[in-house]
Each structure stands twice: as structure tokens, then as C-alpha cells.
N, CA, C and O of each residue as an XYZ file, in Angstrom:
716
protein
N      10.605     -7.920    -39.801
C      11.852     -8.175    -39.097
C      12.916     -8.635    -40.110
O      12.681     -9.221    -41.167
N      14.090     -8.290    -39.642
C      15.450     -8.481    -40.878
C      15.370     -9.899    -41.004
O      15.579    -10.457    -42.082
N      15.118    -10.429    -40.098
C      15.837    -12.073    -40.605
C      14.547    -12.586    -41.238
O      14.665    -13.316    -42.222
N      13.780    -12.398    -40.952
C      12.128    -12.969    -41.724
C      12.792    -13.055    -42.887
O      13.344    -14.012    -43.430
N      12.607    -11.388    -43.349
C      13.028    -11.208    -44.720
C      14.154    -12.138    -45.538
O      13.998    -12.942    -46.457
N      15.806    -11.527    -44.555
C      16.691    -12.622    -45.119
C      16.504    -14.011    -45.362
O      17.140    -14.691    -46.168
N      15.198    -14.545    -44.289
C      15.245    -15.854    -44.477
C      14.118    -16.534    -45.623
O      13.981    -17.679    -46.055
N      13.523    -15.473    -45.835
C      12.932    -15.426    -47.052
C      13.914    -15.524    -48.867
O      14.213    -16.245    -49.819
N      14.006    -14.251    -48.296
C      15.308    -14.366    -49.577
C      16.417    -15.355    -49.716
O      16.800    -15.852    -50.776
N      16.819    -15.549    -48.697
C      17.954    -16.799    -48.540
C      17.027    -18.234    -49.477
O      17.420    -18.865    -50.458
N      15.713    -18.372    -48.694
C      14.916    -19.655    -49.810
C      14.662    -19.424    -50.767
O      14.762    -20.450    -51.441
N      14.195    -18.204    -51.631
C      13.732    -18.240    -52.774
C      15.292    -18.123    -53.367
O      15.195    -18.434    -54.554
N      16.508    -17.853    -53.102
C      17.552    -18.041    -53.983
C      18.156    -19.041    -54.060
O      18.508    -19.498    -55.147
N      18.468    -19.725    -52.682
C      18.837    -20.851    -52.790
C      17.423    -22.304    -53.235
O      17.524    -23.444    -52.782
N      16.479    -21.943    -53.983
C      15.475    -22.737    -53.823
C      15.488    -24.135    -55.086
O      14.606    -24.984    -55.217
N      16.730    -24.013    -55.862
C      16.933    -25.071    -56.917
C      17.944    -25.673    -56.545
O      18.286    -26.534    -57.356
N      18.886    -25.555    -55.232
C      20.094    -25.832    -54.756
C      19.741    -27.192    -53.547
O      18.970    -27.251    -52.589
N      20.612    -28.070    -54.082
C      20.945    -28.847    -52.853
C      21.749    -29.505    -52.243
O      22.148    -30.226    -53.158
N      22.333    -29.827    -51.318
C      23.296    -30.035    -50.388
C      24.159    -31.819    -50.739
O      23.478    -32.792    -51.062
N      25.549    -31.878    -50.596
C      26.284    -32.892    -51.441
C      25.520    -33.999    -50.663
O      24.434    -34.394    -51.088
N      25.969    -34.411    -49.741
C      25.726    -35.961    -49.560
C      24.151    -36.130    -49.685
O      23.690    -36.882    -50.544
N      23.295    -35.388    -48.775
C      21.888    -36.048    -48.045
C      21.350    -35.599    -49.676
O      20.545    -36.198    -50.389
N      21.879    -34.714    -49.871
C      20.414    -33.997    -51.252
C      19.482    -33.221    -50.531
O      18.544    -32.718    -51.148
N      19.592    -33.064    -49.414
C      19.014    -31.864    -48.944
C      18.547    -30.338    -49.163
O      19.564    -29.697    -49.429
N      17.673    -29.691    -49.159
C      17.585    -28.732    -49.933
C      18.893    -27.407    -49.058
O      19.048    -27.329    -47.840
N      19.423    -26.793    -49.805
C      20.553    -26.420    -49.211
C      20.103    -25.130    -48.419
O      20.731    -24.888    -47.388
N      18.993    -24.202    -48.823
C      18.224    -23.512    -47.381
C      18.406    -24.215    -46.291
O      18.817    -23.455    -45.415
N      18.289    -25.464    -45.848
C      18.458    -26.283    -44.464
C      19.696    -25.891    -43.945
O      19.685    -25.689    -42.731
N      21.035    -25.683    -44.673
C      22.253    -25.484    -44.330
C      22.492    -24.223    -43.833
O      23.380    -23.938    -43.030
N      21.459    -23.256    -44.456
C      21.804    -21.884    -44.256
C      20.666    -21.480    -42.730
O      20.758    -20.610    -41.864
N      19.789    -22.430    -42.940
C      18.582    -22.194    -41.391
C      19.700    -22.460    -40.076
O      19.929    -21.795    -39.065
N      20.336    -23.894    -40.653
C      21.039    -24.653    -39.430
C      22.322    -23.478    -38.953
O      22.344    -23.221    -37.750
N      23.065    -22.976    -39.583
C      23.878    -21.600    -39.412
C      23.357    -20.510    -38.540
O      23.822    -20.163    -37.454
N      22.415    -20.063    -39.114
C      21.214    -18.721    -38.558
C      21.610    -19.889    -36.646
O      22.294    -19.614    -35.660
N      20.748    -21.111    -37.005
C      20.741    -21.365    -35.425
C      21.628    -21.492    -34.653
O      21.684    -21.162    -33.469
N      22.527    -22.088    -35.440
C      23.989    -22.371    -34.227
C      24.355    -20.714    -33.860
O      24.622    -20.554    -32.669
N      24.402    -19.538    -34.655
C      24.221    -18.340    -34.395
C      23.726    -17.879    -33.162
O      24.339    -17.492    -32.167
N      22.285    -18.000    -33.424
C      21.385    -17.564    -32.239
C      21.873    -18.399    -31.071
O      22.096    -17.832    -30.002
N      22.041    -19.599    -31.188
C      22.479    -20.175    -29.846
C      24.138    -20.159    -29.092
O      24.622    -20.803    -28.161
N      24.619    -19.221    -29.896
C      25.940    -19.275    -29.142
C      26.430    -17.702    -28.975
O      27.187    -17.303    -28.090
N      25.935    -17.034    -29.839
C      26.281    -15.509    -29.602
C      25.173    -14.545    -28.994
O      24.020    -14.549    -29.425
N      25.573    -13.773    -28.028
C      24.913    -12.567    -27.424
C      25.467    -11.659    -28.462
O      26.525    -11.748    -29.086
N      24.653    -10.886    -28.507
C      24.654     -8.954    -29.416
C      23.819     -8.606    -29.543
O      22.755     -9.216    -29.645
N      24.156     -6.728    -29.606
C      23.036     -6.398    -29.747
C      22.553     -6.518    -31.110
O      21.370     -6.376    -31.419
N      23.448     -6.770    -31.880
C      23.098     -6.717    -33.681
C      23.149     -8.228    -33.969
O      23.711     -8.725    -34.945
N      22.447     -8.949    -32.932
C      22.129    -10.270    -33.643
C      20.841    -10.782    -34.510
O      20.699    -11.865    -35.076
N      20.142     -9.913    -34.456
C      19.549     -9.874    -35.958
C      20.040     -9.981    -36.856
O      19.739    -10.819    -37.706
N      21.511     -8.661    -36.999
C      21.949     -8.473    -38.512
C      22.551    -10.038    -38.258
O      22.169    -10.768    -39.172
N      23.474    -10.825    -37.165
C      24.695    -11.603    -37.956
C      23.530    -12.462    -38.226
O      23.764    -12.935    -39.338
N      22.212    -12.994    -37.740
C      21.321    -13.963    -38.096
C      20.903    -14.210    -39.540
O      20.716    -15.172    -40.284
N      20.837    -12.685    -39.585
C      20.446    -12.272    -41.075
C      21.679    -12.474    -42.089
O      21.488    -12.908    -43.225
N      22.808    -12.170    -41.664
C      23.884    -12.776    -42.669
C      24.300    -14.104    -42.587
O      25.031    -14.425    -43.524
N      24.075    -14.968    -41.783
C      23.997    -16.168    -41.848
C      23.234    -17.421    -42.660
O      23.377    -18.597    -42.993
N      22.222    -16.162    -42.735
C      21.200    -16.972    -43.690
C      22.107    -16.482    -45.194
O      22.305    -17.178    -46.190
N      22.406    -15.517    -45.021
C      22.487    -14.961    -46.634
C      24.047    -15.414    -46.828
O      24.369    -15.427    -48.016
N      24.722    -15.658    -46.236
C      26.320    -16.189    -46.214
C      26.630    -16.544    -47.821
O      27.409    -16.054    -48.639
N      25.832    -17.427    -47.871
C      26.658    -18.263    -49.223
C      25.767    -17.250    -50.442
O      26.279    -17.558    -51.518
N      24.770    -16.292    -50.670
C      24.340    -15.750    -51.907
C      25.158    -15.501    -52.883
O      25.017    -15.871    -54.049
N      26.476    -14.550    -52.210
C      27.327    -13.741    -53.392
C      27.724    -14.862    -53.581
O      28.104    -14.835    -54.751
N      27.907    -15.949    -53.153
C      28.977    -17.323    -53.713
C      28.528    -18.235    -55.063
O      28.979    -18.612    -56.144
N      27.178    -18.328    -54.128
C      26.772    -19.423    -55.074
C      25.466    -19.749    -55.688
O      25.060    -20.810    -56.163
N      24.562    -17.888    -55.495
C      23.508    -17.757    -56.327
C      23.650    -16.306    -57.247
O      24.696    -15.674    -57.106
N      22.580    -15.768    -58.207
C      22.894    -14.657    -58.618
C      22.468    -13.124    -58.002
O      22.020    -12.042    -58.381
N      22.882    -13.747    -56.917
C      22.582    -12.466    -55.656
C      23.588    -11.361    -56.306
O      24.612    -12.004    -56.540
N      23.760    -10.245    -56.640
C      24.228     -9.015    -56.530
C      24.550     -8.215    -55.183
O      23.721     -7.794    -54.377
N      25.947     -8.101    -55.122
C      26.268     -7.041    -53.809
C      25.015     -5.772    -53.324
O      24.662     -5.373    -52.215
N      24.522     -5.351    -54.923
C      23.611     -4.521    -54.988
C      22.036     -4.614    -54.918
O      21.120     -3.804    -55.065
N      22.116     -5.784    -54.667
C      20.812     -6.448    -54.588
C      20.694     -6.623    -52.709
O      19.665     -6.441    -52.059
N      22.054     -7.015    -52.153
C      22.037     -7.155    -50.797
C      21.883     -5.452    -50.203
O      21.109     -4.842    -49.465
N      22.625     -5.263    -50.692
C      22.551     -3.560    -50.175
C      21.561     -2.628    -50.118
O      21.613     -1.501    -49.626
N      20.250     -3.425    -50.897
C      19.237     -2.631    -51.192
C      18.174     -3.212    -50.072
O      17.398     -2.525    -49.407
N      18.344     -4.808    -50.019
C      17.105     -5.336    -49.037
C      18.025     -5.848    -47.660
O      17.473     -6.669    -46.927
N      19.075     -5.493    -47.386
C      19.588     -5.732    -45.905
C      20.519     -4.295    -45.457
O      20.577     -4.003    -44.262
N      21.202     -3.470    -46.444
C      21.826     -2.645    -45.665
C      23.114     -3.033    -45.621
O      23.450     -4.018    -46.278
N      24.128     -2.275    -44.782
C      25.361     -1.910    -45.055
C      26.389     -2.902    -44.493
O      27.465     -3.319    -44.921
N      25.490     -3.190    -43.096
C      26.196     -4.339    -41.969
C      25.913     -5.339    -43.108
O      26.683     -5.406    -44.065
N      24.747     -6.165    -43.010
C      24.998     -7.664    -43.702
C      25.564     -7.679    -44.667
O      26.275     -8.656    -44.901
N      25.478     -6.662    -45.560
C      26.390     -6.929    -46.594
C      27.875     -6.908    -46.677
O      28.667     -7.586    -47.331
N      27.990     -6.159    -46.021
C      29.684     -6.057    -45.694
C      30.422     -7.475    -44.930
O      31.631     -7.705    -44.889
N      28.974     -8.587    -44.176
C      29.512     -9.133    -43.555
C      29.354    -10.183    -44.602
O      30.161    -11.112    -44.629
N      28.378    -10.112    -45.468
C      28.233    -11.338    -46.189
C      29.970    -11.387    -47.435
O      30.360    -12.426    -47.967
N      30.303    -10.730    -47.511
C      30.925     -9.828    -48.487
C      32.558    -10.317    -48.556
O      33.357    -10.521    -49.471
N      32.602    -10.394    -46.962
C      33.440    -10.733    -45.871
C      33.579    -12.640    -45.890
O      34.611    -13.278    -45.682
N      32.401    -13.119    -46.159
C      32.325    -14.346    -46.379
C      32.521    -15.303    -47.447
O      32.887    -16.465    -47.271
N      32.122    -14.472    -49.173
C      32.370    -14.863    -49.981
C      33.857    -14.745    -50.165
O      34.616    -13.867    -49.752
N      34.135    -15.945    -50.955
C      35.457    -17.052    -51.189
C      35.588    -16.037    -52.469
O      34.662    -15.519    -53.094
N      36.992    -15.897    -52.683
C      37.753    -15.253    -53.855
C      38.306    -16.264    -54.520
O      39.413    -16.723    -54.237
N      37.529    -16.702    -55.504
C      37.751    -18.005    -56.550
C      39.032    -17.574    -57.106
O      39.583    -18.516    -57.675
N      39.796    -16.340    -57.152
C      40.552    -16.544    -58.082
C      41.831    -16.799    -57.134
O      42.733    -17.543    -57.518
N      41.878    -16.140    -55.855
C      42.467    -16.142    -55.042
C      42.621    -17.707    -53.986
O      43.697    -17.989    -53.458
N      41.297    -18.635    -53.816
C      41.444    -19.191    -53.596
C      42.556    -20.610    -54.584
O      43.434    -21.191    -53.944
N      42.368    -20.890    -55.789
C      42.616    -21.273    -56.422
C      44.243    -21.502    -56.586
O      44.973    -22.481    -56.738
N      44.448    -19.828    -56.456
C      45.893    -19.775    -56.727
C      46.938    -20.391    -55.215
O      48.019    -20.966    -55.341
N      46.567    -20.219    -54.483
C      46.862    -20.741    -53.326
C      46.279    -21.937    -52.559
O      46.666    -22.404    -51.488
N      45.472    -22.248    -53.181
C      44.830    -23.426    -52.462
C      43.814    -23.198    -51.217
O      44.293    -22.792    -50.158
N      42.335    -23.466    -51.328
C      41.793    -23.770    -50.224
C      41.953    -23.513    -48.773
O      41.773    -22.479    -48.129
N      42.209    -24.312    -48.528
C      42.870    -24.933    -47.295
C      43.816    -23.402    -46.922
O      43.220    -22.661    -46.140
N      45.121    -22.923    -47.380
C      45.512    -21.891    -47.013
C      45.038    -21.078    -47.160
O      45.375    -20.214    -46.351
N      43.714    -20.521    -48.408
C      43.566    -19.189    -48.680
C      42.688    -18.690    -47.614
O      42.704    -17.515    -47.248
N      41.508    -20.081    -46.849
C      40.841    -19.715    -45.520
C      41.449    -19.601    -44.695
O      40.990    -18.731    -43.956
N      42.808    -20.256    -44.145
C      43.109    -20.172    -43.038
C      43.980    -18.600    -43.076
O      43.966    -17.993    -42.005
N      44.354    -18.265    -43.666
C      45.329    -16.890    -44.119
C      43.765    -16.006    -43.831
O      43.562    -15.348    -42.810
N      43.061    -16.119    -44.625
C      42.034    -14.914    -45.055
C      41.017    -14.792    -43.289
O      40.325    -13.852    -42.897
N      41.255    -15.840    -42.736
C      40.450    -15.769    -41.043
C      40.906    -15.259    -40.468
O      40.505    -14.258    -39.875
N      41.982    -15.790    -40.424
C      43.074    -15.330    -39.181
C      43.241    -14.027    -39.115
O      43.723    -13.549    -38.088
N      42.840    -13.117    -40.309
C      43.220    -11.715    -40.479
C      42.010    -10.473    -40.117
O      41.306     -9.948    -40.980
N      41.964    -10.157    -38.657
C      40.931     -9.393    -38.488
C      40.659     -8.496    -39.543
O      39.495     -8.101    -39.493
N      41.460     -7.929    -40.690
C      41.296     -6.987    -41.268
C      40.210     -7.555    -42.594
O      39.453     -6.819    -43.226
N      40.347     -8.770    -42.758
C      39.731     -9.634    -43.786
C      38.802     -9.916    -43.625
O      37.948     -9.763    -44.497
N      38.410    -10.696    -41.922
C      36.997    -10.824    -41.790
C      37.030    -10.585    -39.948
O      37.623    -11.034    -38.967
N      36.012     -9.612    -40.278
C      35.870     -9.611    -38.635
C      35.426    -10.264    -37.746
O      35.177    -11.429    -38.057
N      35.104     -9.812    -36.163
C      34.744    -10.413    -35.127
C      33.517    -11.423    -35.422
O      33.447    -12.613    -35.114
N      32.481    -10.553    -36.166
C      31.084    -10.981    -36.608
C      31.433    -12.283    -37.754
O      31.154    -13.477    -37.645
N      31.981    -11.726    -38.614
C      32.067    -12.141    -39.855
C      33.224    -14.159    -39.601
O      33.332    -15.166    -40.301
N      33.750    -13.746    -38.313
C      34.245    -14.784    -37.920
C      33.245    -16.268    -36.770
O      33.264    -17.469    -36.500
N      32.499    -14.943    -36.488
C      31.454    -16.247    -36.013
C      30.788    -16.892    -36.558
O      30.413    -18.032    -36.283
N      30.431    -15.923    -37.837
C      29.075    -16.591    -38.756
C      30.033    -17.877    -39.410
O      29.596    -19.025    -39.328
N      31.335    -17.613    -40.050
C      32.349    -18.649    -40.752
C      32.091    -20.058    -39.502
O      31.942    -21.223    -39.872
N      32.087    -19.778    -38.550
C      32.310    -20.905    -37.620
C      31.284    -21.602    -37.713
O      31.404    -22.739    -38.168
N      30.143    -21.171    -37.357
C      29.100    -21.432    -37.737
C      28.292    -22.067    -38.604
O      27.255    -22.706    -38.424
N      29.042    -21.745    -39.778
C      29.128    -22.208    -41.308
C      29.870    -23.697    -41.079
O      29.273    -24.754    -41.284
N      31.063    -23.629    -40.687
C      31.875    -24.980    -40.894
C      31.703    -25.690    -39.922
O      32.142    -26.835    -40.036
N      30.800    -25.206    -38.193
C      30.181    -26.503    -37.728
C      29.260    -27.158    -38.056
O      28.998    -28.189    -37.436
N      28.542    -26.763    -39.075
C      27.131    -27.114    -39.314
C      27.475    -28.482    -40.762
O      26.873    -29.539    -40.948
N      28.913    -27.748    -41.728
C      29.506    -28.483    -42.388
C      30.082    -29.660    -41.598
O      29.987    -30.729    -42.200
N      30.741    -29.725    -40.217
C      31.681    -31.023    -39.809
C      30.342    -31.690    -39.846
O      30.281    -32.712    -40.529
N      29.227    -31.281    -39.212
C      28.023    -31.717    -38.947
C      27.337    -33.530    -40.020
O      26.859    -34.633    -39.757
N      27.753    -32.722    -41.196
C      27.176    -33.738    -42.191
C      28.519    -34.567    -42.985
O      28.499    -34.864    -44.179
N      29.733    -34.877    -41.990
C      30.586    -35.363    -42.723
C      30.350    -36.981    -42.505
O      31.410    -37.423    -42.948
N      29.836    -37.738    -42.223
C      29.408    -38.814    -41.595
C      28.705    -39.370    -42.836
O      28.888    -40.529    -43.208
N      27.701    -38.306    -43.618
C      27.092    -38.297    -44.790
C      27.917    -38.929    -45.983
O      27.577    -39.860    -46.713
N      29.089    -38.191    -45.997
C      29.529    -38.078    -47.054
C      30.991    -39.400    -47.745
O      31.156    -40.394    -47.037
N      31.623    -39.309    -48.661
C      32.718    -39.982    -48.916
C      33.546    -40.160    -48.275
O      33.692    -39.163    -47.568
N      34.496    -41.139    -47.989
C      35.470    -40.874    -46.583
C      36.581    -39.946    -47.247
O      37.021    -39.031    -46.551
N      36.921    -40.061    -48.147
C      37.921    -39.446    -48.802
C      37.808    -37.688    -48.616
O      38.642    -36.829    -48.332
N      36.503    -37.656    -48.896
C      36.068    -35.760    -48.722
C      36.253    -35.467    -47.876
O      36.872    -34.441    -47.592
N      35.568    -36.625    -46.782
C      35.630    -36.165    -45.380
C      36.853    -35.807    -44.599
O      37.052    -35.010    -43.682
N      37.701    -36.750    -45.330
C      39.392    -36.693    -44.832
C      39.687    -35.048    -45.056
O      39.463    -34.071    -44.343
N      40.109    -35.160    -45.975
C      39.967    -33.591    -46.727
C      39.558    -32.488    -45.830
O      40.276    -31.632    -45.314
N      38.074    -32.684    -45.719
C      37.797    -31.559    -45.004
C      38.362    -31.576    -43.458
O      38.520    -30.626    -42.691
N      38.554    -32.645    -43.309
C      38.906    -32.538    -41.781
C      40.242    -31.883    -41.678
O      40.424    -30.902    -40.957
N      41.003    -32.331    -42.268
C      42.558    -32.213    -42.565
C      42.077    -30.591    -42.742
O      42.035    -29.971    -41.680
N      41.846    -30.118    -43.515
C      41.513    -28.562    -43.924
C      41.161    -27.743    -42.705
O      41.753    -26.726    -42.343
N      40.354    -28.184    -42.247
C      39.478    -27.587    -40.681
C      40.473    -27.241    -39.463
O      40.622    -26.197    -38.828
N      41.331    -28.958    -39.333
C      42.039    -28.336    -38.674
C      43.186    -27.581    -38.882
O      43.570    -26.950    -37.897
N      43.776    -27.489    -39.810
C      44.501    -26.577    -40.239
C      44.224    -24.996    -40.406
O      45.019    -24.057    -40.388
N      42.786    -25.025    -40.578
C      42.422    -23.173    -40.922
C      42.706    -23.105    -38.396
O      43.537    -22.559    -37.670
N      41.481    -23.980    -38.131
C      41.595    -23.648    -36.697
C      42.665    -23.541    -35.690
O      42.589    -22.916    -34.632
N      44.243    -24.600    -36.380
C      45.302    -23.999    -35.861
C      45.526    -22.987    -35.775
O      45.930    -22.437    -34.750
N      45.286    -22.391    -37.004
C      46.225    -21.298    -38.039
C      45.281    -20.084    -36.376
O      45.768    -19.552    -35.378
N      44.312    -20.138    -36.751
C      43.371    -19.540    -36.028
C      43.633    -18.887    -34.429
O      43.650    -17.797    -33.858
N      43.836    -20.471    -34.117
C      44.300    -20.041    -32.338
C      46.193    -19.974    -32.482
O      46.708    -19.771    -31.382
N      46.822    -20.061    -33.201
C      48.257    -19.062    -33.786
C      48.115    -17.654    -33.933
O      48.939    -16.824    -33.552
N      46.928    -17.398    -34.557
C      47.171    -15.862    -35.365
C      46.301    -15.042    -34.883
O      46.545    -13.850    -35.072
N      45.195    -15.355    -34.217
C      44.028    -14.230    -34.129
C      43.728    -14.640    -32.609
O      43.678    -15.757    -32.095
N      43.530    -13.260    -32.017
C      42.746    -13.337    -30.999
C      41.414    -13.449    -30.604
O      40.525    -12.621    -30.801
N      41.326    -14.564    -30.012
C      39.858    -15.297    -30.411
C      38.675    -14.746    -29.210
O      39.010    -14.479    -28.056
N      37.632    -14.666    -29.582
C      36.305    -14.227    -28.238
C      35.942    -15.545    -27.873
O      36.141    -16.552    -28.552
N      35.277    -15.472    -26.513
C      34.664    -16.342    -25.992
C      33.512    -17.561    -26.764
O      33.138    -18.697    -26.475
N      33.259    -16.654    -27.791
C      32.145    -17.225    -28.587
C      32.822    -18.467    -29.589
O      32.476    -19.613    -29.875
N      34.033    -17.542    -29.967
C      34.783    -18.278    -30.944
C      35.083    -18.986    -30.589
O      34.745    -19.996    -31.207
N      36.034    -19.254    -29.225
C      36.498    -20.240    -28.579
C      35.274    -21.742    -28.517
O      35.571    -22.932    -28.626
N      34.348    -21.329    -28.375
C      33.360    -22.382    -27.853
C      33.115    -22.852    -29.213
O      33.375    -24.048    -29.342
N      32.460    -21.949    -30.842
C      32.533    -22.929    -31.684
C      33.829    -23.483    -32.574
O      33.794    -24.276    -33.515
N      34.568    -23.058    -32.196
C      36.146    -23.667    -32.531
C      35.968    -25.399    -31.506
O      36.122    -26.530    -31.965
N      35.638    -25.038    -30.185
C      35.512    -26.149    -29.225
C      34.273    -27.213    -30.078
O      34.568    -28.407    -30.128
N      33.544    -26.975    -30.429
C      32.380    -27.477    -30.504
C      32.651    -28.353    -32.364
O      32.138    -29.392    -32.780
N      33.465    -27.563    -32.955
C      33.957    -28.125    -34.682
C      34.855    -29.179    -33.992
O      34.519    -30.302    -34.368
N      35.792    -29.203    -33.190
C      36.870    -30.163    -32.864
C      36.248    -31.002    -32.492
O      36.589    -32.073    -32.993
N      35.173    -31.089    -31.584
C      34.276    -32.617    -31.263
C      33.555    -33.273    -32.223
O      33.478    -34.501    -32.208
N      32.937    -32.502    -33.183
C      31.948    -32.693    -34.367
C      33.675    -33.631    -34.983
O      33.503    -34.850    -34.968
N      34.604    -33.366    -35.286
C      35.889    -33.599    -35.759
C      35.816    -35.539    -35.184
O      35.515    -36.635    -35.657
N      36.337    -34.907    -33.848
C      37.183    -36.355    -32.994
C      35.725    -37.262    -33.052
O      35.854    -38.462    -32.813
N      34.584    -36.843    -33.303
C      33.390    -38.308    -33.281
C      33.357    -38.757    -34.608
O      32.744    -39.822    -34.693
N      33.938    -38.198    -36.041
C      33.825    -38.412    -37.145
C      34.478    -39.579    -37.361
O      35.460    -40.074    -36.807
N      33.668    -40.007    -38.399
C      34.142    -41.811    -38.730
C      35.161    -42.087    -39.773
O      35.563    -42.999    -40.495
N      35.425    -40.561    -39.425
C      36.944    -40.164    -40.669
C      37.879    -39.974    -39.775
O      38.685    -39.341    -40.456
N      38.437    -40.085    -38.549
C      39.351    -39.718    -38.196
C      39.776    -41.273    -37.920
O      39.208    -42.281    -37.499
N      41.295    -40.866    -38.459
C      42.229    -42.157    -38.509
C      42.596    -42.868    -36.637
O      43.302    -43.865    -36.482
């Protein structure tokens, strides 16, 4: 089954990696994604987004090859994972904070799929801000809500989205970072 596999591969790459505050092994981050996944989206290709959920962060931040994904997942995950990796040079030049909220908002940038798995990704992130520095946490919060304005401004959102957009804003307002 696809996600076995991905979730195989997702551990043995991410398997020297671990997560800022807890030290957690950072596979946990990419399992906890896969689930908020499975539990909030119907499809019929929810294998594949399961499977790119796990694999989300490879092109980012292991020495995964586009061509390496393309060979053991195929055309969908990769395109969606693909869709997910951050353009360091692009982010940089514009900053963070705008280059996600610009690069979401733009169905053409990342799609329907490729927008759930992101959500997914950054509830699982509000998730462990409690963990962390207050200062980061500020940061990220400040950031979050700014990409999710930008979000319900610019893009027309699905039911799914709506709920983990709903579900990051509470993870948000219980944080011991909000002023």
C-alpha cells in the first residue's frame, strides 16, 4: 500500500532529524500530518494526499530527489509534494510570512490537495507552540494569521479547508502566546 511505503520512506529519511522544542524525532510530525489528513478529508485519492503528507517536508529538508519521489510514489505525490516545498530563494527575498501567504492563496501554486496537506502541516505546527520560546511562538502566530487572512481574502476555500483553517485559529486563541 502507498502510504506503508511513504511512511516507510518518510522514517528512514527523516531518521537523524528532530523536532525544535520537544526533540522529538521529527517522523512524529510528519505521522501527526498523515493523521489530521485522514481525519478531516474524504477522497478518493486519499491514499496519495496521506502519502504526501508523510513525504511533505523530503524535498525541503532531506536528500530526497524529485527523482527519487517520482520513481517510488508517482506523478500525483510528487507534484503535490513539489507543491509544498518552500523556495529558499524566493522565500528569503520576500520574507516568510508573505512568500506563504502569496504562494497559498494562489490555486495555480498549490492546489486543492496540496492546500490541505499545508493545513495540516501548520495545525500540527500551532500544535507544539506551547513547547516552544514565547518569542517564536509570537512569530509564528503573527505569521499564521496573516498567511490565513490572506487565505479567506484570496482563495476560495472547501469545506475541509474551512474546518482546518477553523481548527489552527483555536490551536491559536488557547496558545500561551497570545497577548
Amino acid at each position: 500500500m502507498i502510504t506503508k511505503l511513504a511512511e516507510n520512506f518518510a522514517r528512514e529519511k527523516h531518521n537523524e532529524q528532530f523536532r525544535k522544542f520537544e526533540g522529538e524525532p521529527y517522523f512524529n510530525h510528519v505521522k501527526k500530518v498523515a493523521k489530521i489528513i485522514k481525519e478531516n478529508k474524504k477522497s478518493s485519492h486519499l491514499n496519495e494526499l496521506i502519502a504526501a503528507g508523510l513525504l511533505h517536508d523530503t524535498l525541503e529538508n532531506t536528500n530526497t530527489s524529485e527523482k527519487e519521489l517520482m520513481e517510488n510514489f508517482g506523478e500525483l505525490i510528487t507534484s503535490l509534494v513539489k507543491e509544498l516545498t518552500t523556495d529558499k530563494n524566493e522565500s528569503e527575498s520576500v520574507g516568510k510570512k508573505e512568500y506563504l501567504a502569496k504562494k497559498l492563496s494562489d490555486p495555480e501554486k498549490v492546489s486543492s490537495w496540496g492546500l490541505v496537506i499545508k493545513l495540516a502541516d501548520r495545525l500540527d505546527n500551532v500544535s507544539d507552540l506551547n513547547n516552544g520560546a514565547k518569542e517564536f511562538s509570537d512569530k509564528y502566530i503573527d505569521e499564521t494569521r496573516h498567511i490565513l487572512k490572506t487565505l479567506e481574502e484570496r482563495r476560495k476555500l472547501t469545506e475541509t479547508q474551512k474546518k482546518l483553517i477553523g481548527k489552527i485559529k483555536e490551536k491559536i486563541d488557547n496558545s500561551k502566546s497570545v497577548d
